[in-house]
C-alpha positions in Angstrom: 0.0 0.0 0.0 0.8 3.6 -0.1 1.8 5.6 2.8 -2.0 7.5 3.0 -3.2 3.7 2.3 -1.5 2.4 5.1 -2.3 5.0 7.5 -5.7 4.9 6.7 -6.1 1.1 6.7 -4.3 1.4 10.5 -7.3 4.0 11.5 -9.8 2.0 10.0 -8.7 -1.6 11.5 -8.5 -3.3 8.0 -5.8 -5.1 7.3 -5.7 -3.3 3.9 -7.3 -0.8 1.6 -7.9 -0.1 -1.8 -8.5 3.4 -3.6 -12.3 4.4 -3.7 -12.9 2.3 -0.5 -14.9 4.2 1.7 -14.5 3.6 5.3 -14.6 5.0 9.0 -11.3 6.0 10.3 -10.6 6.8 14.0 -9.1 10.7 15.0 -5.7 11.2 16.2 -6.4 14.8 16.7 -8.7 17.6 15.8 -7.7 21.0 15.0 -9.7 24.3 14.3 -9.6 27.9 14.5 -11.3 31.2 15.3 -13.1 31.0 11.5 -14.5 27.4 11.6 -14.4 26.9 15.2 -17.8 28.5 16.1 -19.5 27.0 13.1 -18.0 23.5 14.5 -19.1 23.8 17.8 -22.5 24.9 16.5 -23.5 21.7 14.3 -21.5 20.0 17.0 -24.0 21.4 20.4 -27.1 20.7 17.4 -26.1 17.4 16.9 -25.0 15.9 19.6 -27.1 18.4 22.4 -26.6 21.2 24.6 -24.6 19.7 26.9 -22.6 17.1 25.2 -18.8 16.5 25.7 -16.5 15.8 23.4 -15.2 12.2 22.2 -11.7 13.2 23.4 -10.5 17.0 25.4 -6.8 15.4 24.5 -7.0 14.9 20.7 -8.6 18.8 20.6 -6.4 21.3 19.6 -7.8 25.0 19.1 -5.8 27.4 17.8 -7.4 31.1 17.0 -5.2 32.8 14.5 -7.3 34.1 11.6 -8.5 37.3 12.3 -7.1 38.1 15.8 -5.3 41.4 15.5 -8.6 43.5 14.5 -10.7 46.1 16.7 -13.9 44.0 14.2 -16.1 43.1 17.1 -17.7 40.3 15.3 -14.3 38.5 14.8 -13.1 39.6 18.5 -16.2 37.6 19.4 -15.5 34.2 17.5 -12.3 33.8 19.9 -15.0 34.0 22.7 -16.9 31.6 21.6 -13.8 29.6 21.4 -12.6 30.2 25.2 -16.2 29.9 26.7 -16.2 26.1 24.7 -13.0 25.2 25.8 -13.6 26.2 29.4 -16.8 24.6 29.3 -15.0 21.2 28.0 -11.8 21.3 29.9 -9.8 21.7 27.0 -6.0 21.5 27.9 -4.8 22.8 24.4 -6.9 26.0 23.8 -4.2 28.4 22.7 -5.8 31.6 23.8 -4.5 35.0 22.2 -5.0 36.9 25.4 -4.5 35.7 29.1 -7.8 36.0 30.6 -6.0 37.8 34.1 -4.6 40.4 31.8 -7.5 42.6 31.7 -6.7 44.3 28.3 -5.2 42.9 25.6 -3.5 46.4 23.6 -0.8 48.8 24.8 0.9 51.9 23.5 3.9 51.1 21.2 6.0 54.5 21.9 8.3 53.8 19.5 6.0 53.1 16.9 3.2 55.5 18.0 0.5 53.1 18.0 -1.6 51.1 19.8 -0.3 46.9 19.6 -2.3 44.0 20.6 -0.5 42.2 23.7 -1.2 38.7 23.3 -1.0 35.9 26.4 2.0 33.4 27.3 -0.5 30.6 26.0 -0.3 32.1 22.3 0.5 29.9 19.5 0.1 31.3 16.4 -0.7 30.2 12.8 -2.4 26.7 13.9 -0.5 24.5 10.7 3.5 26.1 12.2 2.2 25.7 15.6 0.5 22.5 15.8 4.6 20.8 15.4 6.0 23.2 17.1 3.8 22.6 20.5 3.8 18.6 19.5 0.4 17.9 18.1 2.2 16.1 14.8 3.5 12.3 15.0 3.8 10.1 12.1 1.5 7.2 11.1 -1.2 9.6 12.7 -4.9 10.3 11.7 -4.6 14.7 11.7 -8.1 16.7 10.6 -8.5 20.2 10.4 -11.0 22.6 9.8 -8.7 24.4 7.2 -7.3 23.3 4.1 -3.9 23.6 4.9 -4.1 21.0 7.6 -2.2 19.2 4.9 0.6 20.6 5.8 1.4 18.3 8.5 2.1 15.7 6.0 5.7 16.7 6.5 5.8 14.6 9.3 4.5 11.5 7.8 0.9 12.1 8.8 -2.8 11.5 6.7 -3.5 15.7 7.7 -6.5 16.7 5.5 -8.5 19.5 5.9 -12.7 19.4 6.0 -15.7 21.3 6.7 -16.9 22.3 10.0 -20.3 19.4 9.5 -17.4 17.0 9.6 -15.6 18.3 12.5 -18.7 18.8 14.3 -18.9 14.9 13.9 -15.8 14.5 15.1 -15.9 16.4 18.2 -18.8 14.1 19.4 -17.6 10.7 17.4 -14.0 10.8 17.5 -14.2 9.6 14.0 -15.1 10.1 9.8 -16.4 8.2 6.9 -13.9 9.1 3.9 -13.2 7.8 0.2 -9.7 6.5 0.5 -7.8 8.7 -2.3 -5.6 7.5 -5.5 -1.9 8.5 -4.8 0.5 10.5 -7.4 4.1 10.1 -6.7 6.7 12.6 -7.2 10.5 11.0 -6.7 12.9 14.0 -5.5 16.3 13.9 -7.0 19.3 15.7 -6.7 20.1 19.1 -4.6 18.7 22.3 -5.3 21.1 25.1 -6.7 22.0 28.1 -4.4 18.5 30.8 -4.9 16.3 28.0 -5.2 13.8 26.7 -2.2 11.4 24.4 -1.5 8.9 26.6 -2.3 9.8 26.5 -5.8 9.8 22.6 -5.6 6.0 23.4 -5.0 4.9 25.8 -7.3 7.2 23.9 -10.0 4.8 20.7 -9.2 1.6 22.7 -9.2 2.7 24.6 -12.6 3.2 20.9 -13.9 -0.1 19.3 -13.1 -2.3 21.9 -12.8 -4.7 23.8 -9.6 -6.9 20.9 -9.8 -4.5 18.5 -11.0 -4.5 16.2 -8.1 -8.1 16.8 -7.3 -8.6 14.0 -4.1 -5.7 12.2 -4.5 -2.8 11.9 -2.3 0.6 13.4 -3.1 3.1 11.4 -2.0 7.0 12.3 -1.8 9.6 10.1 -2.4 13.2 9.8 -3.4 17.0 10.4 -2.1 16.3 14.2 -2.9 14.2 14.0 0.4 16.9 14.1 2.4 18.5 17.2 1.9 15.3 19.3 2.6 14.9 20.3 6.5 11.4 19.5 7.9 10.5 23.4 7.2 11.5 22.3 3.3 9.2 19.5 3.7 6.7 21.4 5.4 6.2 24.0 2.6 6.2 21.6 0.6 3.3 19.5 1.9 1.5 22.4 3.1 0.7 23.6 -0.7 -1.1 20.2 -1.7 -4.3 21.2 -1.5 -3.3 23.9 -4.1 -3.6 21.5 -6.9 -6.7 20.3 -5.4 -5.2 17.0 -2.9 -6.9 15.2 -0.5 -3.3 15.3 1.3 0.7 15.3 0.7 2.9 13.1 2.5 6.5 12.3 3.4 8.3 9.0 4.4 9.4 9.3 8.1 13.2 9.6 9.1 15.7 10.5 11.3 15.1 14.2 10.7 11.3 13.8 10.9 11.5 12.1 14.7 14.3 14.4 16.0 12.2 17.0 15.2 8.9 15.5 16.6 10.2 13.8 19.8 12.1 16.8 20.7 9.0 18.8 20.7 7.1 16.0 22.2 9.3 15.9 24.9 9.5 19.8 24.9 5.2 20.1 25.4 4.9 17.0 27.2 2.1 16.1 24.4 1.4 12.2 24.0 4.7 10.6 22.7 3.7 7.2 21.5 3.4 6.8 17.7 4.0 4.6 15.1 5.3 5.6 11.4 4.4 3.8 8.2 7.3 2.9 5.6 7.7 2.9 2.1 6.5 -0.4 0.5 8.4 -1.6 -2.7 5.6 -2.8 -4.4 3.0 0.1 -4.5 0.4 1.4 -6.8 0.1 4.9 -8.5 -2.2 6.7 -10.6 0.4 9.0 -11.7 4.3 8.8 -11.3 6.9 11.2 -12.0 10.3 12.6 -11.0 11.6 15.8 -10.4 15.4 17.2 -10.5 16.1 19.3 -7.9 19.2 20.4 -9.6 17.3 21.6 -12.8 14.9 24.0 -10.7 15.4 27.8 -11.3 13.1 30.7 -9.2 9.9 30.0 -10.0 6.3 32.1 -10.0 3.0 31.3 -9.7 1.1 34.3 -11.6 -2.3 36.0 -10.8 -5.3 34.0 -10.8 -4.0 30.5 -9.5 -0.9 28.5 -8.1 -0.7 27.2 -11.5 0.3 29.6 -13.5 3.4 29.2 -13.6 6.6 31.1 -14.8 10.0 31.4 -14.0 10.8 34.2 -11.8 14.1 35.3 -14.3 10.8 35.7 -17.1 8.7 38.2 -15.2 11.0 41.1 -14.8 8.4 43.7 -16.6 6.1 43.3 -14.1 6.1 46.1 -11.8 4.7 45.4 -7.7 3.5 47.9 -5.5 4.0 45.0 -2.2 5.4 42.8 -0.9 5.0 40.5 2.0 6.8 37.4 4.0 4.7 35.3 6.6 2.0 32.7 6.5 2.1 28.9 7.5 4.1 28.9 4.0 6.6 31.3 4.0 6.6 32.8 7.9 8.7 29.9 9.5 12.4 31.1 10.9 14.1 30.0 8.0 11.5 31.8 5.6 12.8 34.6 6.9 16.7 33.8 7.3 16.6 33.5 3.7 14.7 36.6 3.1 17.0 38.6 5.5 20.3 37.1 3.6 19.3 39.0 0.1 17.7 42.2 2.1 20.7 42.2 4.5 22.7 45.6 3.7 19.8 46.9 1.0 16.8 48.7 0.9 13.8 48.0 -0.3 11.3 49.8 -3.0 7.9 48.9 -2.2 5.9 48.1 0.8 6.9 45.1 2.4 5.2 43.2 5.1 6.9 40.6 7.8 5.1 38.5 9.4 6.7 36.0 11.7 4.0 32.6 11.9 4.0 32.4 15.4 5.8 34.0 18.9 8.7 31.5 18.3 9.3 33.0 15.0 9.6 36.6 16.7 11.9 35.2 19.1 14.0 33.7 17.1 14.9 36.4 14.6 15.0 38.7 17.5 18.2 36.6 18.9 19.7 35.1 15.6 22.7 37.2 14.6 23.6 38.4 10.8 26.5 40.6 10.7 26.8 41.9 14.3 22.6 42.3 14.2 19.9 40.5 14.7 17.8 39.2 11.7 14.5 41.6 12.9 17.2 44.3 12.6 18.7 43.1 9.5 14.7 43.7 8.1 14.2 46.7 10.0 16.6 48.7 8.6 16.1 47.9 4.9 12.8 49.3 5.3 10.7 45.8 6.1 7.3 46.8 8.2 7.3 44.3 10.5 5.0 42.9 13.6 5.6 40.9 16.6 1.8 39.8 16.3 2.3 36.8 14.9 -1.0 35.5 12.9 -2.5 34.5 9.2 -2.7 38.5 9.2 -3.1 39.4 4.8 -2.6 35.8 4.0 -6.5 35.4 4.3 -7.5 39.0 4.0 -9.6 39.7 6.8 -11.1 42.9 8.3 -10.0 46.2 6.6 -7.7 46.6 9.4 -5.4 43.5 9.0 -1.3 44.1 8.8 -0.4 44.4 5.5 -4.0 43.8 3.9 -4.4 45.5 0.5 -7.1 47.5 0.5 -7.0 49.0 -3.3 -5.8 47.2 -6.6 -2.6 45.8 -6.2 0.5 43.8 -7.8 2.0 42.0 -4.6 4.6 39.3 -4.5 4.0 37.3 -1.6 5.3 33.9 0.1 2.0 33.1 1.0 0.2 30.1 -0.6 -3.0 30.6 -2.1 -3.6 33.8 -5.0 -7.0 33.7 -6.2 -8.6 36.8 -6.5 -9.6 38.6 -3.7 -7.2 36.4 -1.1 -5.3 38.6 0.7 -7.8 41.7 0.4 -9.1 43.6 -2.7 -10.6 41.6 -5.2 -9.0 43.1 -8.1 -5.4 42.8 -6.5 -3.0 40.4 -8.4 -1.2 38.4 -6.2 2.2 36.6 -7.4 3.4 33.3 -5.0 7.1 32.9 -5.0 9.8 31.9 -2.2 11.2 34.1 0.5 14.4 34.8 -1.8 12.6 35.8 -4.8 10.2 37.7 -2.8 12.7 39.7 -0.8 15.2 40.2 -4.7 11.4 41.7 -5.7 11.1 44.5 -2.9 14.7 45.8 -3.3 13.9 46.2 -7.3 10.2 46.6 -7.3 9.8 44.2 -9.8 9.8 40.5 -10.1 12.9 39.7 -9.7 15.7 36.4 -9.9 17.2 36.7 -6.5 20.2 34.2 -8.0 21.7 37.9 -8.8 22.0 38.9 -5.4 23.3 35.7 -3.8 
């Protein structure tokens, strides 16, 4: 079987299964957020009753991180309805963006001369960085989300698939799902990608080959000795842009990198630490097979209206931007930014440009790491970068008119994000180009889109 066959064959408690099967799986964990999360709980308290109580407060994870930083009442209020249901539930991982003992949640930024949201000690961040970073994520594991980048967990050798909040409100009271078990495309990773290339352009080079809907409710699976010279982050960006060409999930083989990574946190969080991974089996089938040079992959673009549209970044240069931006689940990880920072380091930049760091570890990080005598937030800084310490989806999904970095008139914007349909990240007549944290950050110093292999 495939890796998404096996898993799901484990969950179910068949001995095998077969593409097209539809069965019941078992949760490992459910995660959702301040948009789904009241709708869930809704069809959940209709269903189920008033006073029902979920299958499992331990496999819940809720993560507000939408639209947190906003004065919009009726979004302030979704993260209520959150903390009231987790209270209610005992929910032990309810990642509040305020501590309730705080009494207000702003203070005055003298330096900047403007009011900042102050979020609690609990605060997690974008859910899909967060939910590995606080040890939700452990291979051979059963991962649904009321987002469609839950895929992203993938990465770590996990079936992570995102639904609707009817689903999830099933889940909460059942604990489990009736789903179609998905055909699986392989994609065998060769070779080492050349200096200015990332793994985002891995993504967008895949997505540009099979189309936005290409692998419409199959699995994309990874394979391949190219594997092992991305870092989890690689592999994470990777997986987390799946559902761009329309997948039920992508996946990774587990290895020594993958349970470093995961027991360390385990141990880290004290989150449940038993697991077990599925392997590679020889003898597997495929609906589609292909392989991919890394070696051969130059800067890539994926051009307004879809991920698809792809061109190569070195192509594009006519194409003048009034933004850019760096952040997301994608492209808002530490080393997202390290690479960003390593072209911007010692430059300024044109345009507007955005940071936003995916979640408070982020901050921290590039607020210790050293480039140059600085650290990284001041390598950004001083080149002109806007950036926030309130870590969130901020412009990735829009949201209220008030959202950091938002565009709120017609725009070109090159962004590290993952999604550029019309409308995404704010007005619906904005163009919105996807490309990696190098080729975003050679963009803002020149305005246009830009190969960063001429700056590194």
């Amino acid at each position: 079987m495939t890796l998404t066959e096996k898993i799901l064959a484990r969950a179910s408690g068949k001995s095998r299964v077969l593409p097209g099967d539809n069965i019941w799986v078992n949760a490992d964990v459910l995660l959702t957020h301040d948009v789904c999360g009241p709708g869930t709980i809704g069809v959940f308290k209709r269903e189920f009753g008033q006073k029902a109580k979920v299958w499992d407060p331990k496999r819940v994870v809720i993560i507000p991180d939408h639209y947190i930083f906003t004065a919009d009442s009726m979004s302030n209020r979704n993260v209520d309805v959150l903390r009231d249901f987790s209270r209610e539930q005992g929910l032990p991982y309810f990642y509040d963006v305020i501590d309730e003992t705080m009494g207000t949640n702003w203070k005055f930024d003298e330096s900047k001369g403007q009011l900042k949201r102050q979020y609690g000690r609990n605060f997690a961040g974008v859910c899909h960085t967060a939910m590995p970073e606080k040890g939700h994520v452990r291979p051979g594991e059963i991962l649904f989300g009321t987002d469609s980048h839950t895929c992203m967990g993938g990465a770590f050798n996990l079936f992570a698939t995102g639904i609707g909040n009817t689903d999830a409100g099933f889940i909460l009271g059942a604990g489990k799902l009736l789903i179609k078990v998905p055909e699986t495309m392989r994609f065998n990773l060769e070779g080492r990608l050349q200096p200015g290339v990332m793994a985002k352009d891995i993504i967008l080079h895949i997505i540009g080959m099979i189309g936005f809907d290409g692998a419409t409710y199959r699995a994309m699976q990874y394979e391949g000795a190219g594997i092992s010279t991305l870092t989890m982050d690689d592999r994470m960006t990777i997986a987390n842009m799946a559902i761009e060409a329309g997948a039920k999930n992508g996946i990774f083989p587990a290895d020594k990198l993958t349970f470093d990574y995961v027991n360390e946190r385990i141990r880290r969080n004290g989150t449940k630490s038993e697991y077990t991974p599925v392997e590679v089996d020889k003898d597997q089938k495929f609906c589609y097979d292909a392989t991919i040079d890394l070696s051969r992959l130059e800067p890539t673009v994926a051009q307004h209206p879809n991920p698809g549209n792809r061109a190569l970044a070195k192509d594009l240069g006519n194409i003048d931007l009034d933004r850019a931006y760096i952040g997301s689940c994608t492209g808002g990880k530490t080393s997202d930014f390290i690479a960003f920072a390593k072209v911007i380091n010692g430059r300024k930049v044109k345009i507007d440009t955005f940071g936003v760091p995916a979640t408070p570890a982020v901050v921290d990080d590039l607020q210790k790491t050293q480039m140059n005598g600085k650290s990284v937030w001041e390598v950004l800084e001083a080149a002109g970068v806007q950036m926030t310490e309130n870590a969130s989806c901020a412009a990735c999904l829009g949201g209220p008119v008030d959202t950091f970095g938002r565009m709120n008139k017609p725009m070109n914007c090159i962004s590290a994000t993952n999604r550029n349909f019309p409308g995404r990240m704010g007005h619906k007549e904005s163009k919105v180009f996807l490309a990696s944290p190098y080729t975003v950050a050679a963009s803002a110093i020149t305005g246009k889109i830009t190969d960063p292999r001429q700056f590194i």
